[in-house]
C-alpha positions as CSV (number, residue, x, y, z in Angstrom):
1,X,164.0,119.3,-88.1
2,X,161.8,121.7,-86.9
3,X,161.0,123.1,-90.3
4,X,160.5,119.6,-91.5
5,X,157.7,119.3,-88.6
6,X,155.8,122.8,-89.3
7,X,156.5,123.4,-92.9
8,X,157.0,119.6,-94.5
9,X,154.5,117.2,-92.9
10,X,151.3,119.3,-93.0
11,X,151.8,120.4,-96.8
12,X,152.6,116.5,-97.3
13,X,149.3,115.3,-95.3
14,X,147.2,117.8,-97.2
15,X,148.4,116.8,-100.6
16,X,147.3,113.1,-99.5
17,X,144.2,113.6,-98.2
18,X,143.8,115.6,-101.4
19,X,144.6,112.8,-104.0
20,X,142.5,110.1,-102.0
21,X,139.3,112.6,-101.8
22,X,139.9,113.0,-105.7
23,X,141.1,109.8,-106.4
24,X,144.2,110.7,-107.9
25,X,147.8,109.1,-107.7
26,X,148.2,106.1,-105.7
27,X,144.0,106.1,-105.0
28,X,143.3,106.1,-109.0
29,X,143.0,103.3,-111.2
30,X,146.9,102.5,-111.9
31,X,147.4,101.1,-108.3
32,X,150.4,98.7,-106.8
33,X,149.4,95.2,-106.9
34,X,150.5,93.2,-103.9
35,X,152.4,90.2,-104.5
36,X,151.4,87.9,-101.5
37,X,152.4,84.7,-103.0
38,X,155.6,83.0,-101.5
39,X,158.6,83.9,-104.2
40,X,159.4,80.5,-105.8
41,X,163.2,80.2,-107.0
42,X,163.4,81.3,-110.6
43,X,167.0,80.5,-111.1
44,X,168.1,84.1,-111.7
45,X,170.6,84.5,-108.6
46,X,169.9,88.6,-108.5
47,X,166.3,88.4,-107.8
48,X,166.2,85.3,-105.5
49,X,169.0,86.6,-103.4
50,X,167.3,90.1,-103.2
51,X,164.0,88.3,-101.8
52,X,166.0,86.2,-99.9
53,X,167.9,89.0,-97.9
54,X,164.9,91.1,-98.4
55,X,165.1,93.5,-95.3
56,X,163.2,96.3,-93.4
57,X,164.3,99.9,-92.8
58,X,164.9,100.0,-88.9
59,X,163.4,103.6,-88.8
60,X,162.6,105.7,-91.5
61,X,165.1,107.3,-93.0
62,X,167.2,104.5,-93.4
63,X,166.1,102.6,-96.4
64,X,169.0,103.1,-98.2
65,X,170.8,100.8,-95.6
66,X,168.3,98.2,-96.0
67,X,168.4,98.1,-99.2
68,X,172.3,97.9,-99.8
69,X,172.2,95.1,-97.5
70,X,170.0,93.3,-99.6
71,X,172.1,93.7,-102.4
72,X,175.7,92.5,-100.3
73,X,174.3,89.7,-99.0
74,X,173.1,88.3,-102.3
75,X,176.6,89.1,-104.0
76,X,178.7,87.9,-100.9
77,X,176.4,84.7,-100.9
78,X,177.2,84.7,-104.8
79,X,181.1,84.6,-104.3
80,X,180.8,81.9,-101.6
81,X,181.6,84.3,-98.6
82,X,178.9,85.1,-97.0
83,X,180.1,81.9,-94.7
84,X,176.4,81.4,-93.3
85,X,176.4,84.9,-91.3
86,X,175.0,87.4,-93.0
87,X,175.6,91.1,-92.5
88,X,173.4,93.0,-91.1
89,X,172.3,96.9,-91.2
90,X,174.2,97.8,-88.2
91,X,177.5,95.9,-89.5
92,X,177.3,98.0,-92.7
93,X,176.8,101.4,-91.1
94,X,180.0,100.8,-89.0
95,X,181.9,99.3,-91.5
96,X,181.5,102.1,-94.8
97,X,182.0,105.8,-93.1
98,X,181.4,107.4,-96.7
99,X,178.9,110.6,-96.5
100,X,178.8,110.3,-92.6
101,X,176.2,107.5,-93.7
102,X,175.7,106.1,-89.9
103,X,175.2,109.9,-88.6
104,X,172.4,110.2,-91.6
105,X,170.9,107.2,-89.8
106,X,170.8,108.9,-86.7
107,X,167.7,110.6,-84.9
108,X,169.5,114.1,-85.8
109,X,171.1,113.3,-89.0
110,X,174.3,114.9,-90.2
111,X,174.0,118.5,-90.3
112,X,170.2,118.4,-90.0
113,X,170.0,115.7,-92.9
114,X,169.2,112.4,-92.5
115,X,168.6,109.6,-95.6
116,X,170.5,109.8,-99.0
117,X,169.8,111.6,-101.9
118,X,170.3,109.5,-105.6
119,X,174.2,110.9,-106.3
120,X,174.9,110.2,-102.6
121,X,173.1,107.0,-102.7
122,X,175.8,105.8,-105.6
123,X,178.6,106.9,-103.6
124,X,177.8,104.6,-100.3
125,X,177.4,102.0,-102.8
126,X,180.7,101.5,-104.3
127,X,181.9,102.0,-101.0
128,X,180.1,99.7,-99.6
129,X,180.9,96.8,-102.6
130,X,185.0,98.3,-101.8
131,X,184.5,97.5,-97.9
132,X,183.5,93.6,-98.6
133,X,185.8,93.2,-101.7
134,X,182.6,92.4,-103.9
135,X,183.8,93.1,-107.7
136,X,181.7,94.8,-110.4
137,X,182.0,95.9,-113.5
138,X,180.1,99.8,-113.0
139,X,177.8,102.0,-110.7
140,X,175.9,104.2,-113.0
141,X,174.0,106.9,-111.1
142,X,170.4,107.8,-113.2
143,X,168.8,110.8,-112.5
144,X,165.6,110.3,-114.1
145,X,163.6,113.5,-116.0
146,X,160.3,114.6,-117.2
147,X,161.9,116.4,-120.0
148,X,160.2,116.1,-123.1
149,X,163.7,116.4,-124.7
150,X,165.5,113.6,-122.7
151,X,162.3,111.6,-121.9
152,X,162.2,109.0,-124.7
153,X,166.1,108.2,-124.0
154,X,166.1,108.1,-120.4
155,X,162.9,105.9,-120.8
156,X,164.4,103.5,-123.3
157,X,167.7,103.1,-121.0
158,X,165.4,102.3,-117.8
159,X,163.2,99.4,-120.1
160,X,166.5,97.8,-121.4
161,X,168.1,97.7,-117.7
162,X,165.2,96.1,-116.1
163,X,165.1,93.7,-118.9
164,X,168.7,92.7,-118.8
165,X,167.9,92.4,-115.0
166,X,165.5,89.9,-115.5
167,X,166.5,88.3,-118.6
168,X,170.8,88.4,-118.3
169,X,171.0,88.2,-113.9
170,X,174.1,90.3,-114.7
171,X,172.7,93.7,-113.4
172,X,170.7,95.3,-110.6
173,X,168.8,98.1,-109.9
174,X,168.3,100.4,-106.7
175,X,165.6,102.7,-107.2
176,X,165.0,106.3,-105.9
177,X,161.5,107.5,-105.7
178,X,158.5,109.0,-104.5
179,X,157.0,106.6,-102.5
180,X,153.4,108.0,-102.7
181,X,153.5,107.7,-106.4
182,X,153.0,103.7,-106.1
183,X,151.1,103.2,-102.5
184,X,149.0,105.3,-100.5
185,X,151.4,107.0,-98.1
186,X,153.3,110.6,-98.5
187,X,154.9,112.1,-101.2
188,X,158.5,111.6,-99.7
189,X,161.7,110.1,-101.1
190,X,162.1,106.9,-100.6
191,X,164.9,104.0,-101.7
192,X,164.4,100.1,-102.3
193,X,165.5,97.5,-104.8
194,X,163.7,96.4,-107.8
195,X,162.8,92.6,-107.8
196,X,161.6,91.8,-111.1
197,X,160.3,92.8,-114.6
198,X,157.7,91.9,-116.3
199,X,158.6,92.4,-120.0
200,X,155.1,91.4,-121.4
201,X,152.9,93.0,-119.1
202,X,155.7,96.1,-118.2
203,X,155.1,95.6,-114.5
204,X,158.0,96.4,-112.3
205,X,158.0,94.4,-109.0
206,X,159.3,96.7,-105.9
207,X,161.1,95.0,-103.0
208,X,159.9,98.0,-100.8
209,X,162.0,98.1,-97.4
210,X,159.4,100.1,-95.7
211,X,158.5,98.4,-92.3
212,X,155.0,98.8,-93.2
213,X,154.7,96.9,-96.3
214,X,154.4,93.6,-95.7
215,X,154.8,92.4,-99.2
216,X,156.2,93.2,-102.4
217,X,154.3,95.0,-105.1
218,X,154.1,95.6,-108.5
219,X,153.6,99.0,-110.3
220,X,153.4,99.8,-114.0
221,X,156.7,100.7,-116.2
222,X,155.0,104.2,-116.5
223,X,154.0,104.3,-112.8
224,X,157.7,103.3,-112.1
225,X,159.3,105.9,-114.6
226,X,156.7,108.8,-112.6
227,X,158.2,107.7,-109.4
228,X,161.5,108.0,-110.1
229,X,161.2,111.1,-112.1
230,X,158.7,113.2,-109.2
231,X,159.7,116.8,-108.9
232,X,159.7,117.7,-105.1
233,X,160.1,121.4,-105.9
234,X,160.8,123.2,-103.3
235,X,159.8,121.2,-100.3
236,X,163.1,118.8,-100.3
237,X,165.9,120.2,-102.5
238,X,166.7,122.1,-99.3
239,X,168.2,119.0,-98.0
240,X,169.8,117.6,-101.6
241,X,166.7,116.3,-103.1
242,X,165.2,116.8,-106.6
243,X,164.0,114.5,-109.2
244,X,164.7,110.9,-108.4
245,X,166.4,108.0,-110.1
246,X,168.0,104.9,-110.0
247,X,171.7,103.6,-109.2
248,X,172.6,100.5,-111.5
249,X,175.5,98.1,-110.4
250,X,176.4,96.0,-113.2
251,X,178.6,92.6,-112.2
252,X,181.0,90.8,-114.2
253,X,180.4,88.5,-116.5
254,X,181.4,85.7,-113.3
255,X,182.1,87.2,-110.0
């Protein structure tokens, strides 16, 4: 902690300060687009359930909770089981014990570490679809890359998710990135569900669960694939974090 207050926060506030004098990033012309129309029901049960159980982090290094909610309640609702109560962030932290997830959530964290990197992130989902019997077909964990080699591929596989997303309602996608890639804040890992795709335009809409952003936004797809695939070099992979990613939870045909 103490090396994340000395060492980590000025290095982050300099680097923002930096990119807003020079207009770079978040402050340049590729900037998030605030959706501050009310979401209208478009039929596709993923992305109106995940607006309707659309939560905020309750402090900051728990967006992985929020958003995991999110994603229960619109699958329990789904099955018919939600019963009119839904579950809430504290209910899930004492109910999935996988990666000492509710001591992560704590003021100290686990060990000194608090929040979930991407492979973690996968792991307290599946446990977390186990603890309220909700079925599915796959959790694929994505580690997205800026490799020239792998970049076309991993690119391709991240369009065609977000299409059958929006186009199929039979998958959904948790994204792991660097939040100051789409708004202006710090360059710090950071976890919410996608909402929508825009095949047409490429615009990806971001249910962000940070308590400060009052709506959703949109980003462009190669906005998006920067923000998942930011390389935090050395400042975070002393606590489990590199590049980002995504986790994708495909359902059943029917659930």
């Amino acid at each position: 902690m103490v090396f994340l207050k000395w060492v980590i926060r000025p290095y982050l506030y300099i680097q923002y300060f930096f990119q807003k004098f020079t207009k770079q990033g978040a402050f340049g012309a590729d900037q998030a687009v605030y959706i501050k129309k009310p979401c209208k029901n478009t039929g596709n049960f993923l992305k109106d359930g995940l607006f309707k159980y659309h939560v905020k982090q309750f402090h900051e290094s728990s967006c992985s909770v929020a958003s995991i909610v999110s994603v229960v309640n619109t699958l329990l609702e789904r099955q018919g089981s939600l019963n009119g109560t839904c579950v809430t962030q504290q209910d899930l932290l004492e109910k999935v014990k996988t990666a000492h997830w509710k001591e992560r959530m704590s003021d100290n964290g686990y060990k000194g570490r608090r929040g979930l990197p991407l492979h973690t992130l996968g792991k307290v989902l599946k446990a977390s679809l186990k603890a309220y019997d909700i079925p599915y077909q796959s959790v694929e964990i994505v580690q997205t890359t800026g490799d020239p080699a792998k970049l076309k591929n991993t690119r391709k596989l991240l369009r065609d998710r977000l299409e059958q997303f929006e186009k199929k309602s039979n998958c959904l996608i948790i994204s792991h990135f660097d939040q100051g890639s789409f708004i202006k804040d710090l360059h710090i890992p950071h976890i919410s569900p996608v909402g929508g795709f825009d095949p047409v335009s490429g615009r990806v809409t971001l249910l962000d669960v940070d308590s400060t952003q009052a709506w959703p936004y949109q980003v462009s797809f190669d906005t998006f694939y920067k923000g998942l695939s930011y390389n935090y070099n050395f400042i975070f992979r002393k606590f489990g974090y590199a590049e980002g990613g995504y986790v994708c939870l495909t359902l059943y045909a029917k659930l």
